[in-house]
PDB file of N, CA, C and O in Angstrom:
ATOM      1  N   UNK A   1      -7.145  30.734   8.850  1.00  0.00           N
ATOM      2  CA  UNK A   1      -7.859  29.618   8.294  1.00  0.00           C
ATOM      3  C   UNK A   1      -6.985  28.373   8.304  1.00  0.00           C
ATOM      4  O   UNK A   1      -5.774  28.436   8.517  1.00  0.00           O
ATOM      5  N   UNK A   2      -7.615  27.279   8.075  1.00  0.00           N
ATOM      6  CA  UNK A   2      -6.760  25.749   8.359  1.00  0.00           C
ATOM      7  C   UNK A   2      -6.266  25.687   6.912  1.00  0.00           C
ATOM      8  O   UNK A   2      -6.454  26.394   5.922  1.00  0.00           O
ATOM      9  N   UNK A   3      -5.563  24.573   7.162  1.00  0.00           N
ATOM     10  CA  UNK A   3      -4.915  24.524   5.624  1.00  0.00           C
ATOM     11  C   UNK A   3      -5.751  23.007   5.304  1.00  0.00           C
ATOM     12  O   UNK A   3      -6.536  22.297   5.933  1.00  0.00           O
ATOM     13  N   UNK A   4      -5.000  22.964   3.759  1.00  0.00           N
ATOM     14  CA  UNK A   4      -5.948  21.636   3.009  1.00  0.00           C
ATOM     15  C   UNK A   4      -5.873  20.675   3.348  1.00  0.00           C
ATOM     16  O   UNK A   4      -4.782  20.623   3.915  1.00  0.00           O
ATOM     17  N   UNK A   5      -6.479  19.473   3.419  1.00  0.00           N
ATOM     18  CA  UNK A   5      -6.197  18.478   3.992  1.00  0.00           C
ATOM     19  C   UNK A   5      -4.387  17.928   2.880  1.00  0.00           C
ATOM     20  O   UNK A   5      -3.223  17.829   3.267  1.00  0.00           O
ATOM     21  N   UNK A   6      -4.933  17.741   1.695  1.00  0.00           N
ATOM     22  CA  UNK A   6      -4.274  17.512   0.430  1.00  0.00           C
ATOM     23  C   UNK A   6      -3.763  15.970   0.826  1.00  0.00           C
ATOM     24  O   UNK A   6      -4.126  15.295   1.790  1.00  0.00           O
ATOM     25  N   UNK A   7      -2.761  15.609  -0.275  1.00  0.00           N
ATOM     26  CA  UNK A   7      -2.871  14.421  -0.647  1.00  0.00           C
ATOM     27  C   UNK A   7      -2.346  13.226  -0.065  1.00  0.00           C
ATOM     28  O   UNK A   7      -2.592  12.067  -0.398  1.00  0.00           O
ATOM     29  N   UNK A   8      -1.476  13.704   0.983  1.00  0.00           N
ATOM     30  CA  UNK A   8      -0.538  12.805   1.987  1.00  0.00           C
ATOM     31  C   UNK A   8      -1.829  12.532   3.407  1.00  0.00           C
ATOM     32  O   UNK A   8      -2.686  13.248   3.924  1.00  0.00           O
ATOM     33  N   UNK A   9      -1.368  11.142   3.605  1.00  0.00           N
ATOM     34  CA  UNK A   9      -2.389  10.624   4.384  1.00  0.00           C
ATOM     35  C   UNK A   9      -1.509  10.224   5.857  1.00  0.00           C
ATOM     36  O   UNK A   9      -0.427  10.079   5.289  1.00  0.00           O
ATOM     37  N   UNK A  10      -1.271  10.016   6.937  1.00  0.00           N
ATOM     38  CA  UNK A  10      -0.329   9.303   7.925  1.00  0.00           C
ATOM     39  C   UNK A  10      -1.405   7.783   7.799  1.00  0.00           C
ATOM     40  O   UNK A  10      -2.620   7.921   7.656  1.00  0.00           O
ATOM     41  N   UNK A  11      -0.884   6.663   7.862  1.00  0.00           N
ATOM     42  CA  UNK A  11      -1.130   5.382   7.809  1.00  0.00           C
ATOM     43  C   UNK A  11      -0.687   4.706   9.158  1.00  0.00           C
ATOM     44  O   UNK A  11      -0.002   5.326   9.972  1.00  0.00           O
ATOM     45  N   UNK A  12      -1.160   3.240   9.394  1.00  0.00           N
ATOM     46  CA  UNK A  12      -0.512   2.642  10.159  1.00  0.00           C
ATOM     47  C   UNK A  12      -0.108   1.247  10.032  1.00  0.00           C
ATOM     48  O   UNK A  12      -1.155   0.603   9.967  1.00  0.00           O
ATOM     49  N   UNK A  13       0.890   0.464   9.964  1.00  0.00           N
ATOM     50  CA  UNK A  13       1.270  -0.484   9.515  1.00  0.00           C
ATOM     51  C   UNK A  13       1.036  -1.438  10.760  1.00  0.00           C
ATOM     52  O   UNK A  13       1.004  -1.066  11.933  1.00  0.00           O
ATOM     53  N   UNK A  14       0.839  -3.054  10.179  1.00  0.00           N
ATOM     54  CA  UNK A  14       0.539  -4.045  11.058  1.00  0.00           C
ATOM     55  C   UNK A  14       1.262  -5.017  10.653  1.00  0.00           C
ATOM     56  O   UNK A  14       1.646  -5.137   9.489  1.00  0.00           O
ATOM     57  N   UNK A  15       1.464  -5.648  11.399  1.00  0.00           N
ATOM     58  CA  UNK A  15       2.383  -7.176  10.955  1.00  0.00           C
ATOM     59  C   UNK A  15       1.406  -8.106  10.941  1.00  0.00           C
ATOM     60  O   UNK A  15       0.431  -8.185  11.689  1.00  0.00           O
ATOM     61  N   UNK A  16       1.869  -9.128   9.635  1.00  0.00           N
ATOM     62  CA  UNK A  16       0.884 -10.585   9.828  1.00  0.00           C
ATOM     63  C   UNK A  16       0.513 -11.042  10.981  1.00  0.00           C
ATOM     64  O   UNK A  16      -0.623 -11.075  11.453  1.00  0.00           O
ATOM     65  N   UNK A  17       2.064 -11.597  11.684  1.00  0.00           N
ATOM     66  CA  UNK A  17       2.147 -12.501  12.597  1.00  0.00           C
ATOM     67  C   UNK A  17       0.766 -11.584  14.106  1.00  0.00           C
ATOM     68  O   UNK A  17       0.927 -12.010  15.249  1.00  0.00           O
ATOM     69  N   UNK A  18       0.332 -11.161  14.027  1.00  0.00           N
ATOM     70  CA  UNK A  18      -0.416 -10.622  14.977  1.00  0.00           C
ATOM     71  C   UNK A  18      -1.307 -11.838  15.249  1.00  0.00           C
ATOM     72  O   UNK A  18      -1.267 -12.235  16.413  1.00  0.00           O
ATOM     73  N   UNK A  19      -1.871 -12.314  14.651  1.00  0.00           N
ATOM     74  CA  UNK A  19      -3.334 -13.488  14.736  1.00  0.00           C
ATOM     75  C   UNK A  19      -2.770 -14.959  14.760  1.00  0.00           C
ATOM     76  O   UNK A  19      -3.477 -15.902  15.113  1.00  0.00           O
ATOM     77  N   UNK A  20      -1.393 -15.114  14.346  1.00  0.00           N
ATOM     78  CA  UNK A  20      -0.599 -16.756  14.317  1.00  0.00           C
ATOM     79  C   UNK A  20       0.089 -16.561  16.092  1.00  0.00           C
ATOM     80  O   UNK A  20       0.389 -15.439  16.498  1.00  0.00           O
ATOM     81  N   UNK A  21       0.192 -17.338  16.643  1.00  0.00           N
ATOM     82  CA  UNK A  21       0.665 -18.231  17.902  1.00  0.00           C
ATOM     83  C   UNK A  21       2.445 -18.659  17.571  1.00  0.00           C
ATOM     84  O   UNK A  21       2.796 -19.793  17.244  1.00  0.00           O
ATOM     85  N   UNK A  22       2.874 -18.128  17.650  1.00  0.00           N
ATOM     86  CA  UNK A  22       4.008 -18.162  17.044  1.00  0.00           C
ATOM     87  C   UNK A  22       5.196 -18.428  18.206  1.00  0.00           C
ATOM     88  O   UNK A  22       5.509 -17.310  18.615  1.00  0.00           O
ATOM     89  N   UNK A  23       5.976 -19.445  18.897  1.00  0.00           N
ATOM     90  CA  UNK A  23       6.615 -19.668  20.198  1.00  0.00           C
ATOM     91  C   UNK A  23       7.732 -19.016  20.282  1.00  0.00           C
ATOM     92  O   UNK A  23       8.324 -19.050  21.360  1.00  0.00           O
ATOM     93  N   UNK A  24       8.224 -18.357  19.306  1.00  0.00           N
ATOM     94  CA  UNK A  24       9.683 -17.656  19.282  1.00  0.00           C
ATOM     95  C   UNK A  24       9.244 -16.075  19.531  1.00  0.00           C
ATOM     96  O   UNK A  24      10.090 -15.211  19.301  1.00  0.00           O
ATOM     97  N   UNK A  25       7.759 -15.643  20.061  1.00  0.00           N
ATOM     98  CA  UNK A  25       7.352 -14.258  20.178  1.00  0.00           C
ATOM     99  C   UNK A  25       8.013 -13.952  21.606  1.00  0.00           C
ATOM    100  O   UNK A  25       7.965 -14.686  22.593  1.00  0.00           O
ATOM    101  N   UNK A  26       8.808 -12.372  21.467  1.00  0.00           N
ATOM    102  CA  UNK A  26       9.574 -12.083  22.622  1.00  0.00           C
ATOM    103  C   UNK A  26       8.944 -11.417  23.236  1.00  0.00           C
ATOM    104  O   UNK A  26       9.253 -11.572  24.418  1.00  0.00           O
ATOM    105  N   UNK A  27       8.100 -10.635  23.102  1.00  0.00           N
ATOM    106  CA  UNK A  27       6.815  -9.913  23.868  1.00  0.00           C
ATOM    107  C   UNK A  27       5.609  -9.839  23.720  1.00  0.00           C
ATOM    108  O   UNK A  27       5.292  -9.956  22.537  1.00  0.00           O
ATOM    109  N   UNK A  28       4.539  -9.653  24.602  1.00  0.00           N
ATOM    110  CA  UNK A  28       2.987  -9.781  24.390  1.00  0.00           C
ATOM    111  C   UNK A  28       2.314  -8.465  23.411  1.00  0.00           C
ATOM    112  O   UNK A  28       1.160  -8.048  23.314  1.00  0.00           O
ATOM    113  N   UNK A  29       3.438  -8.095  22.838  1.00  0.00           N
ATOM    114  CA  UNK A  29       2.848  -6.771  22.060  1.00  0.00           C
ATOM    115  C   UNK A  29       2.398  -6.930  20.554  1.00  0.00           C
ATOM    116  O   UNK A  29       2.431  -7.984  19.918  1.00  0.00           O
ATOM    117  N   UNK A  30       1.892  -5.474  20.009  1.00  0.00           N
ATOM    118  CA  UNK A  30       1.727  -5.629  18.862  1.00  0.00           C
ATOM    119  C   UNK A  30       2.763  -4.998  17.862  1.00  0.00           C
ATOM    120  O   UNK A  30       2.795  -3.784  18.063  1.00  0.00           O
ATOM    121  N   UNK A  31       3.584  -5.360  16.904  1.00  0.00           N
ATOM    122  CA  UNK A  31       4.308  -4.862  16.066  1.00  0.00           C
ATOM    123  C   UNK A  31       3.616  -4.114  15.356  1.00  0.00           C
ATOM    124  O   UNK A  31       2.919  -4.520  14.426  1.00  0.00           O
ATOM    125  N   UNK A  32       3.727  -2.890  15.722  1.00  0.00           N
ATOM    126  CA  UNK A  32       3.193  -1.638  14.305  1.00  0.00           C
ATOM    127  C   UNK A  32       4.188  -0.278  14.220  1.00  0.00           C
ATOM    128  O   UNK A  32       4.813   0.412  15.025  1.00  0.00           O
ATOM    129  N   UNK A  33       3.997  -0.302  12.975  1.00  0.00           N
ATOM    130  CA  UNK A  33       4.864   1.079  12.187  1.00  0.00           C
ATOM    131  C   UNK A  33       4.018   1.871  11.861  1.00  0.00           C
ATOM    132  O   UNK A  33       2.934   1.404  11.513  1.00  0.00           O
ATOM    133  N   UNK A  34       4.229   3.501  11.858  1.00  0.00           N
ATOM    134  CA  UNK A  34       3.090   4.278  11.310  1.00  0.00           C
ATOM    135  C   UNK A  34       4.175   5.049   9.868  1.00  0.00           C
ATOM    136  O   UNK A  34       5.396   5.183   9.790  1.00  0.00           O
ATOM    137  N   UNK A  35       3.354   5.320   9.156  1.00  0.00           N
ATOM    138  CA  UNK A  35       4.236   5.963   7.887  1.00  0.00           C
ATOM    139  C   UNK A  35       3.535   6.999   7.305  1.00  0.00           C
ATOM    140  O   UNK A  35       2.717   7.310   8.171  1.00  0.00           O
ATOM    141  N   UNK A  36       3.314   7.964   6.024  1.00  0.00           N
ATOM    142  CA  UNK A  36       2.576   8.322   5.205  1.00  0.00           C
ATOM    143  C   UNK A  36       2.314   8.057   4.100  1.00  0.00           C
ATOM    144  O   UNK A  36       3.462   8.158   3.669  1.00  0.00           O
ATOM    145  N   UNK A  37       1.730   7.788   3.234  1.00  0.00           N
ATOM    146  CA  UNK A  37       1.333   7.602   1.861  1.00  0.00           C
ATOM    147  C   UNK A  37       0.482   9.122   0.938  1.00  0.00           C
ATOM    148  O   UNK A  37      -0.314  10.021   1.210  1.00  0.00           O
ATOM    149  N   UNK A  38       0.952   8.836   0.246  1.00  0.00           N
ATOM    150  CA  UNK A  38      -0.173   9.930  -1.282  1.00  0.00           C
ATOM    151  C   UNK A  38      -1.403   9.203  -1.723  1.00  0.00           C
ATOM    152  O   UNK A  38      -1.748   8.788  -2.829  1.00  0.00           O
ATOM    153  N   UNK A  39      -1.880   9.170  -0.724  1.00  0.00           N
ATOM    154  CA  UNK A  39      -3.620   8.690  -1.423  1.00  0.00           C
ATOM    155  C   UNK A  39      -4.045   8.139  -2.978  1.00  0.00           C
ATOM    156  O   UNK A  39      -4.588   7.092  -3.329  1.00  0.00           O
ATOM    157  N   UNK A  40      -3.436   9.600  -3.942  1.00  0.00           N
ATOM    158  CA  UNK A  40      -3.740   9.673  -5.644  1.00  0.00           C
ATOM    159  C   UNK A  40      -2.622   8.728  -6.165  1.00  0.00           C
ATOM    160  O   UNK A  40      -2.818   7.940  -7.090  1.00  0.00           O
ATOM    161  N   UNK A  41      -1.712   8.828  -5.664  1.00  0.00           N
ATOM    162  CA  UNK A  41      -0.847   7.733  -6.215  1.00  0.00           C
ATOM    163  C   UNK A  41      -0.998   6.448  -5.449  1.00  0.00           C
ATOM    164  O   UNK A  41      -1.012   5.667  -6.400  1.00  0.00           O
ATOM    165  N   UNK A  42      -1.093   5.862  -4.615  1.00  0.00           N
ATOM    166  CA  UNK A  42      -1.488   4.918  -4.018  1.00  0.00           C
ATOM    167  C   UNK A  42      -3.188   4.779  -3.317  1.00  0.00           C
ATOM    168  O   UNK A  42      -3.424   4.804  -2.109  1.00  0.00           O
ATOM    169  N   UNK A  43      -4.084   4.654  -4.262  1.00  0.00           N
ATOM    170  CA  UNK A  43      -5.281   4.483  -3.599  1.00  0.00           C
ATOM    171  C   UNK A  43      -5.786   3.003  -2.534  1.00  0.00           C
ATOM    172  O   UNK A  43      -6.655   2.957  -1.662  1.00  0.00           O
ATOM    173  N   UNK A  44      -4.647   1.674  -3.144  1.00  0.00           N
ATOM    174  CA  UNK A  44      -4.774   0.620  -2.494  1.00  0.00           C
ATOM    175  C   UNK A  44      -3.853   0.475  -1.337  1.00  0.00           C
ATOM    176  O   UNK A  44      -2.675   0.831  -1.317  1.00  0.00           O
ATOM    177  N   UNK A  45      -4.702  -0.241  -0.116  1.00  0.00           N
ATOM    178  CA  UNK A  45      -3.909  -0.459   0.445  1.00  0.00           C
ATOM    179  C   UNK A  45      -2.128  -1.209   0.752  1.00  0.00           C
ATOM    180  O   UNK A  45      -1.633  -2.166   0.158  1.00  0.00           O
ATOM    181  N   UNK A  46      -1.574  -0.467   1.733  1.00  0.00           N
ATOM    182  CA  UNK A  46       0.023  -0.679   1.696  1.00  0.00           C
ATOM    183  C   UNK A  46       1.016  -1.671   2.000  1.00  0.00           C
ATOM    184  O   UNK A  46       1.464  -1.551   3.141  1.00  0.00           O
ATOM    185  N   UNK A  47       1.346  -2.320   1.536  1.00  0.00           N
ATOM    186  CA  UNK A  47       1.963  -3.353   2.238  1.00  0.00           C
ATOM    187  C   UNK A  47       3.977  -3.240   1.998  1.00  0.00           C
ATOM    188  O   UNK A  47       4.500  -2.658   1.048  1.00  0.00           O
ATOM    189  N   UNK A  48       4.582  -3.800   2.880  1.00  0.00           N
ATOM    190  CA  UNK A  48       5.696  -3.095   2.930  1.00  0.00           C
ATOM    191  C   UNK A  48       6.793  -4.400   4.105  1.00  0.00           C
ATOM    192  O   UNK A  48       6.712  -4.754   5.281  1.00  0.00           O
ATOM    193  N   UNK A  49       7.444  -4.633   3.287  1.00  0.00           N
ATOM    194  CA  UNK A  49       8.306  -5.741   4.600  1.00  0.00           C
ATOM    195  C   UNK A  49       9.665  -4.913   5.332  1.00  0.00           C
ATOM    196  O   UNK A  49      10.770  -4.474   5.016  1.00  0.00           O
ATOM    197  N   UNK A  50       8.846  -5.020   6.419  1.00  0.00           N
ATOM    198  CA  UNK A  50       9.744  -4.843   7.627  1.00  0.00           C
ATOM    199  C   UNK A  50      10.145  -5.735   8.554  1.00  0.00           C
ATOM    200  O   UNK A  50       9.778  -6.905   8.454  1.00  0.00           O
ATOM    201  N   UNK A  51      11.112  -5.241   9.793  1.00  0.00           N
ATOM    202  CA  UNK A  51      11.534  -5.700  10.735  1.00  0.00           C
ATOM    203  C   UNK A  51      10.599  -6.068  11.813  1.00  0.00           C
ATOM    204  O   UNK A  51      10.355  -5.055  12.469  1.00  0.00           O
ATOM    205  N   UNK A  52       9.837  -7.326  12.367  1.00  0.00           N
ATOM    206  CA  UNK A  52       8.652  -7.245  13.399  1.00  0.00           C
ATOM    207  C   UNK A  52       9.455  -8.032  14.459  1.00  0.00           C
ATOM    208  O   UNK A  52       9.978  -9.122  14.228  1.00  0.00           O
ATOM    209  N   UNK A  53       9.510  -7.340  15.717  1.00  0.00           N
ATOM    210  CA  UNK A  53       9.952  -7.718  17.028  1.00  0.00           C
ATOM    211  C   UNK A  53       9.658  -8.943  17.282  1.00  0.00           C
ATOM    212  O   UNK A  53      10.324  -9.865  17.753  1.00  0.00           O
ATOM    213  N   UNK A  54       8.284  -8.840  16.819  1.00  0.00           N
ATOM    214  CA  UNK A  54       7.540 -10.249  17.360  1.00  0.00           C
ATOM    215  C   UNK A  54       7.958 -11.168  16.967  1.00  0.00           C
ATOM    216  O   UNK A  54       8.282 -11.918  17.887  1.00  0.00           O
ATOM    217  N   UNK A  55       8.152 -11.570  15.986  1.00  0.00           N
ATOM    218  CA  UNK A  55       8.771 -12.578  15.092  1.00  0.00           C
ATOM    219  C   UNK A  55      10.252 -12.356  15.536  1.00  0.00           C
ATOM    220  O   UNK A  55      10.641 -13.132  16.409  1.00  0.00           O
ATOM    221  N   UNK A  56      11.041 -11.531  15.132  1.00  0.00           N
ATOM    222  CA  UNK A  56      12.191 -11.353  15.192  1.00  0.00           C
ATOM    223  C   UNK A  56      12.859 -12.128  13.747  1.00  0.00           C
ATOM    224  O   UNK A  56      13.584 -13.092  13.504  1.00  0.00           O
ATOM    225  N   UNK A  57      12.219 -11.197  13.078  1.00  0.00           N
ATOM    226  CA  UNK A  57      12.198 -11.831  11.207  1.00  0.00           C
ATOM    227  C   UNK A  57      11.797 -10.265  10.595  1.00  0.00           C
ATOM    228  O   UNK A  57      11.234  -9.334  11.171  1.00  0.00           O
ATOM    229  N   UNK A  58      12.256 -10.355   9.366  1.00  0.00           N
ATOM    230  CA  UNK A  58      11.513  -9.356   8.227  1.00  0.00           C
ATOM    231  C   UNK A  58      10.268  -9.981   7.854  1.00  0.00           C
ATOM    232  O   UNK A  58      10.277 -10.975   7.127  1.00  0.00           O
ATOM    233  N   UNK A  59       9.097  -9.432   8.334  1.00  0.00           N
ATOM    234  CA  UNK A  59       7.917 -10.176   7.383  1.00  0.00           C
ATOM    235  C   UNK A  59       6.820  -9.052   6.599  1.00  0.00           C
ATOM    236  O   UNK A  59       7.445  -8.108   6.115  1.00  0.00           O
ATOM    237  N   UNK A  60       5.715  -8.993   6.440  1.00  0.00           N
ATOM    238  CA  UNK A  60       5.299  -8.298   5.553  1.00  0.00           C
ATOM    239  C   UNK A  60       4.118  -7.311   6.467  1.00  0.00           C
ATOM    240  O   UNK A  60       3.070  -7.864   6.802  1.00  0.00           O
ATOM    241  N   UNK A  61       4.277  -6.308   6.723  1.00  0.00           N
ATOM    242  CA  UNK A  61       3.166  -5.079   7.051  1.00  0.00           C
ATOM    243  C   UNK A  61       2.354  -4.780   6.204  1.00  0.00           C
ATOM    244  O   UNK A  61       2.529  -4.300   5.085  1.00  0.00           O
ATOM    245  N   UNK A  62       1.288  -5.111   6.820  1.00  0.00           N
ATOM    246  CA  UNK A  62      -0.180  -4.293   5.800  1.00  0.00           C
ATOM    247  C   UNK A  62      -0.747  -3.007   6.280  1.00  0.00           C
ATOM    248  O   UNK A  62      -0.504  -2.720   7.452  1.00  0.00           O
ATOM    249  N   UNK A  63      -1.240  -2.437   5.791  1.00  0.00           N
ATOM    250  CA  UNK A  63      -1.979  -1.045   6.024  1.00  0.00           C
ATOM    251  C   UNK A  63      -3.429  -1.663   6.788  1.00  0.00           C
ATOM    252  O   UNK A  63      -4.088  -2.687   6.604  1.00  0.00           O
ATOM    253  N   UNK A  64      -3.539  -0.697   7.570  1.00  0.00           N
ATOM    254  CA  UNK A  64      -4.608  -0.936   8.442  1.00  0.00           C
ATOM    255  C   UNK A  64      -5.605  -0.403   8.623  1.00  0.00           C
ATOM    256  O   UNK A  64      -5.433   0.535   7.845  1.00  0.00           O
ATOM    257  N   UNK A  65      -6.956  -0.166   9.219  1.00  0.00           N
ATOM    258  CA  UNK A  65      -7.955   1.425   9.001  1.00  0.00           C
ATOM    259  C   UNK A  65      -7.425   1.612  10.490  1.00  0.00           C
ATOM    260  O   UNK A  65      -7.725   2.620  11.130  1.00  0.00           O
TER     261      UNK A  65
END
């Protein structure tokens, strides 16, 4: 039989800068991180500052569907 789903979710993180025009961007890509979260302890979405290529700055990752 399968096991439970239970309470850890895998997520995927996005950077702001995705939708801003930004001239210091070093590649045509998208900056994303994937992570996990606990659903029951975190029901809202995640936000989390990281390192984004794109920028080539720490800026802020949001959780994504």
């Amino acid at each position: 039989m399968g096991k439970n789903k239970g309470a850890r979710i895998i997520i995927t993180l996005e950077c702001l800068c995705r939708n801003s025009t930004n001239t210091t961007k070093r590649s045509s890509g998208i900056s994303r991180y994937t992570t996990s979260k606990n659903r029951r302890n975190t029901p809202d979405r995640l936000q989390l500052k990281k390192f984004c290529s794109q920028c080539n700055k720490h800026t802020i990752f949001k959780e994504i569907k």
